[in-house]
C-alpha positions as CSV (number, residue, x, y, z in Angstrom):
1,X,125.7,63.5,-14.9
2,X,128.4,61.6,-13.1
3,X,125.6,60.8,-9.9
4,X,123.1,59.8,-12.5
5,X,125.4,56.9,-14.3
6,X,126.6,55.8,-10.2
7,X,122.4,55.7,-9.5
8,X,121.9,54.1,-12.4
9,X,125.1,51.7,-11.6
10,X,123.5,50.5,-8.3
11,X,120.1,50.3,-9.6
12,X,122.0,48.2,-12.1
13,X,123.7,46.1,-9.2
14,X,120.5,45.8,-7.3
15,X,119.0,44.0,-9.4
16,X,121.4,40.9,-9.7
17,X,120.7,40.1,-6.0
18,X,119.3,36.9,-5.3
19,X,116.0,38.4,-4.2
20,X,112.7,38.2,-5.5
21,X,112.5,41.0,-8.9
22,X,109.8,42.8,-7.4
23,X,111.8,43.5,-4.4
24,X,114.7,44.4,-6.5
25,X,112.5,46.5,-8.7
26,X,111.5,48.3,-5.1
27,X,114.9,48.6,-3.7
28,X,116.5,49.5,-6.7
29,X,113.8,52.5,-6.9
30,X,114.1,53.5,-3.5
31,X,117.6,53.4,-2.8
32,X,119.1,54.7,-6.5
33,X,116.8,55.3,-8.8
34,X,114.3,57.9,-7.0
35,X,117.7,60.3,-6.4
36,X,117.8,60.8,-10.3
37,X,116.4,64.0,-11.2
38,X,114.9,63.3,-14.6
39,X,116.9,67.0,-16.3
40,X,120.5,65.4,-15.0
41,X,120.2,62.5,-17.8
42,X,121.2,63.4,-21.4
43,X,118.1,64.7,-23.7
44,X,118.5,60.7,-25.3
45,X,117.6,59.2,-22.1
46,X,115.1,61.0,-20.6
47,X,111.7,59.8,-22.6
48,X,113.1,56.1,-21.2
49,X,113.8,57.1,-17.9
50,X,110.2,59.2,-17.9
51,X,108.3,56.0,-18.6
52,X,110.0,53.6,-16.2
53,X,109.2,55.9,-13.3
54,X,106.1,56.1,-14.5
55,X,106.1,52.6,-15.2
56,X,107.1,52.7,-11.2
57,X,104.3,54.8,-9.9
58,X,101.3,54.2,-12.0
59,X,99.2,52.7,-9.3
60,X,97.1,54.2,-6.1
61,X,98.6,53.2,-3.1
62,X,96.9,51.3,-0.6
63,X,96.8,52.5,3.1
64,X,100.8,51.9,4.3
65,X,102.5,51.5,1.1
66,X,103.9,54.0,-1.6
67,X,102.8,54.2,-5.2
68,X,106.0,52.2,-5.8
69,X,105.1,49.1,-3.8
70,X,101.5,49.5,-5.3
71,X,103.0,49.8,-8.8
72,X,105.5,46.9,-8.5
73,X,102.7,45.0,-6.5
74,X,100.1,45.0,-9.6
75,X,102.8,44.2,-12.0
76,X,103.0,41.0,-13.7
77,X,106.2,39.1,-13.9
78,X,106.6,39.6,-17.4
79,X,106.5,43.2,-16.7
80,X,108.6,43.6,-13.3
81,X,111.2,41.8,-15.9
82,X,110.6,43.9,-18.8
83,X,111.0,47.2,-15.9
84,X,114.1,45.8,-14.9
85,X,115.0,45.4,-18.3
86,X,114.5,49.3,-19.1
87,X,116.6,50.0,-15.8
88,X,119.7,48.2,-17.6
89,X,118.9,49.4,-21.0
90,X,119.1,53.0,-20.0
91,X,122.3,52.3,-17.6
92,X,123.8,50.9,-21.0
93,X,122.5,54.1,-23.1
94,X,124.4,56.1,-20.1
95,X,127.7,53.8,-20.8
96,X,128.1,55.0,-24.2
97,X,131.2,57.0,-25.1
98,X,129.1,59.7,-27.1
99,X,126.7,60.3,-23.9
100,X,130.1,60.1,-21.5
101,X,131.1,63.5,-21.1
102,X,135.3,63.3,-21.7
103,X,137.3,62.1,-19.0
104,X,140.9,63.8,-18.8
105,X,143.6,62.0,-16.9
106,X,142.2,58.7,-17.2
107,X,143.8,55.8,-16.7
108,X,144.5,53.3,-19.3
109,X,144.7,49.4,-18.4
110,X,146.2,47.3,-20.5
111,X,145.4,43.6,-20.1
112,X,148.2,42.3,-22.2
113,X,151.0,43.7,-24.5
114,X,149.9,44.0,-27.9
115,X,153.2,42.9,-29.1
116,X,152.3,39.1,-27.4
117,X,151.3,36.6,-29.7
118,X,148.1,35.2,-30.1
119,X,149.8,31.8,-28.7
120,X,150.7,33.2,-25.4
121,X,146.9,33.5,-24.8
122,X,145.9,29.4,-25.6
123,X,144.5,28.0,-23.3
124,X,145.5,23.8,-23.4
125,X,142.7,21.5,-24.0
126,X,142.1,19.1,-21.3
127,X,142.2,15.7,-22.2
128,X,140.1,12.6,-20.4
129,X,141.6,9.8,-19.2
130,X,140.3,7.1,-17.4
Protein backbone atom coordinates (compact mmCIF):
# COMPACT_ATOMS: atom_id res chain seq x y z
CA UNK A 1 0.00 0.00 0.00
CA UNK A 2 2.98 2.11 0.73
CA UNK A 3 3.78 2.46 -3.45
CA UNK A 4 0.21 3.26 -3.93
CA UNK A 5 -0.03 6.45 -1.32
CA UNK A 6 3.88 7.55 -3.04
CA UNK A 7 1.90 7.19 -6.76
CA UNK A 8 -0.77 8.77 -5.63
CA UNK A 9 1.69 11.48 -3.79
CA UNK A 10 3.21 12.41 -7.17
CA UNK A 11 0.12 12.23 -9.10
CA UNK A 12 -0.81 14.66 -6.33
CA UNK A 13 2.48 16.85 -6.93
CA UNK A 14 2.03 16.71 -10.69
CA UNK A 15 -0.65 18.42 -10.70
CA UNK A 16 0.38 21.78 -8.97
CA UNK A 17 2.85 22.44 -11.83
CA UNK A 18 2.43 25.44 -13.73
CA UNK A 19 1.37 23.47 -16.82
CA UNK A 20 -1.60 23.32 -18.68
CA UNK A 21 -4.36 20.66 -16.53
CA UNK A 22 -4.73 18.51 -19.34
CA UNK A 23 -1.03 17.95 -19.48
CA UNK A 24 -0.95 17.40 -15.82
CA UNK A 25 -3.89 15.20 -16.06
CA UNK A 26 -1.54 13.17 -18.82
CA UNK A 27 1.66 13.28 -16.91
CA UNK A 28 0.27 12.57 -13.72
CA UNK A 29 -1.35 9.25 -15.49
CA UNK A 30 1.59 8.30 -17.17
CA UNK A 31 4.29 8.72 -14.83
CA UNK A 32 2.26 7.69 -11.28
CA UNK A 33 -0.91 6.88 -11.64
CA UNK A 34 -0.88 4.04 -14.40
CA UNK A 35 1.82 2.05 -11.84
CA UNK A 36 -1.28 1.62 -9.36
CA UNK A 37 -2.64 -1.69 -9.51
CA UNK A 38 -6.25 -1.07 -8.74
CA UNK A 39 -6.24 -4.55 -5.71
CA UNK A 40 -3.10 -2.52 -3.84
CA UNK A 41 -5.69 0.40 -2.77
CA UNK A 42 -7.87 -0.31 0.35
CA UNK A 43 -11.51 -1.93 -0.63
CA UNK A 44 -12.73 2.18 0.22
CA UNK A 45 -10.77 3.46 -2.54
CA UNK A 46 -11.05 1.39 -5.18
CA UNK A 47 -14.69 2.21 -6.82
CA UNK A 48 -12.99 5.96 -7.02
CA UNK A 49 -9.89 5.04 -8.29
CA UNK A 50 -11.97 2.49 -10.91
CA UNK A 51 -13.81 5.51 -12.32
CA UNK A 52 -10.97 8.00 -12.68
CA UNK A 53 -9.08 5.53 -14.82
CA UNK A 54 -11.90 5.06 -16.54
CA UNK A 55 -12.61 8.50 -16.55
CA UNK A 56 -8.81 8.41 -18.08
CA UNK A 57 -9.35 6.00 -20.88
CA UNK A 58 -12.92 6.28 -22.06
CA UNK A 59 -12.07 7.49 -25.48
CA UNK A 60 -10.73 5.67 -28.97
CA UNK A 61 -7.45 6.79 -29.66
CA UNK A 62 -6.62 8.42 -32.71
CA UNK A 63 -3.65 7.05 -34.90
CA UNK A 64 -0.35 8.08 -32.55
CA UNK A 65 -1.88 8.84 -29.36
CA UNK A 66 -3.05 6.53 -26.35
CA UNK A 67 -6.53 6.29 -24.97
CA UNK A 68 -5.20 8.64 -22.27
CA UNK A 69 -4.32 11.56 -24.58
CA UNK A 70 -7.65 10.83 -26.44
CA UNK A 71 -9.58 10.76 -23.09
CA UNK A 72 -7.95 13.94 -21.58
CA UNK A 73 -8.09 15.44 -25.24
CA UNK A 74 -12.14 15.25 -25.39
CA UNK A 75 -12.52 16.38 -21.92
CA UNK A 76 -13.90 19.66 -21.03
CA UNK A 77 -12.20 21.90 -18.60
CA UNK A 78 -14.69 21.50 -16.15
CA UNK A 79 -14.07 17.90 -16.30
CA UNK A 80 -10.02 17.67 -16.59
CA UNK A 81 -10.60 19.88 -13.19
CA UNK A 82 -13.20 17.71 -11.68
CA UNK A 83 -10.49 14.44 -12.77
CA UNK A 84 -7.89 16.21 -11.10
CA UNK A 85 -10.07 16.81 -8.32
CA UNK A 86 -10.78 12.89 -7.89
CA UNK A 87 -6.85 12.37 -8.12
CA UNK A 88 -6.54 14.55 -4.76
CA UNK A 89 -9.67 13.35 -3.28
CA UNK A 90 -8.52 9.71 -3.29
CA UNK A 91 -4.74 10.75 -2.27
CA UNK A 92 -6.60 12.43 0.83
CA UNK A 93 -8.88 9.13 1.41
CA UNK A 94 -5.29 7.30 1.25
CA UNK A 95 -3.96 9.95 4.10
CA UNK A 96 -6.39 8.91 6.59
CA UNK A 97 -5.11 7.32 9.75
CA UNK A 98 -7.88 4.46 9.58
CA UNK A 99 -6.77 3.47 5.84
CA UNK A 100 -2.76 3.96 7.03
CA UNK A 101 -1.63 0.75 7.94
CA UNK A 102 0.43 1.38 11.62
CA UNK A 103 3.66 2.81 11.41
CA UNK A 104 6.12 1.48 14.33
CA UNK A 105 9.13 3.57 15.17
CA UNK A 106 7.91 6.64 13.84
CA UNK A 107 9.17 9.74 14.51
CA UNK A 108 7.38 12.36 16.35
CA UNK A 109 7.99 16.27 15.51
CA UNK A 110 7.10 18.54 17.79
CA UNK A 111 6.70 22.07 16.50
CA UNK A 112 6.75 23.78 19.87
CA UNK A 113 6.64 22.81 23.54
CA UNK A 114 3.28 22.39 24.86
CA UNK A 115 4.27 23.98 28.06
CA UNK A 116 4.87 27.59 25.89
CA UNK A 117 2.28 30.00 26.23
CA UNK A 118 -0.02 31.01 23.79
CA UNK A 119 1.95 34.56 23.91
CA UNK A 120 5.20 33.20 22.75
CA UNK A 121 3.39 32.48 19.43
CA UNK A 122 1.92 36.42 18.70
CA UNK A 123 2.85 37.61 16.11
CA UNK A 124 3.14 41.84 16.52
CA UNK A 125 0.84 43.86 14.39
CA UNK A 126 2.52 46.09 12.07
CA UNK A 127 1.69 49.53 12.24
CA UNK A 128 1.69 52.28 9.24
CA UNK A 129 3.43 55.24 9.34
CA UNK A 130 3.92 57.71 6.98
Amino acid sequence: MVRAWESLHFATLELVRSAPIKQRLISAYRRHLSLIPTDQLPGEIQESFRHLMSSLHGVQPQRGEDAVAASVRKMSNQEADECASLIVEIFGLMCRPQLVPARSGGAVVQLHSVESPAADFEVAGLIASN
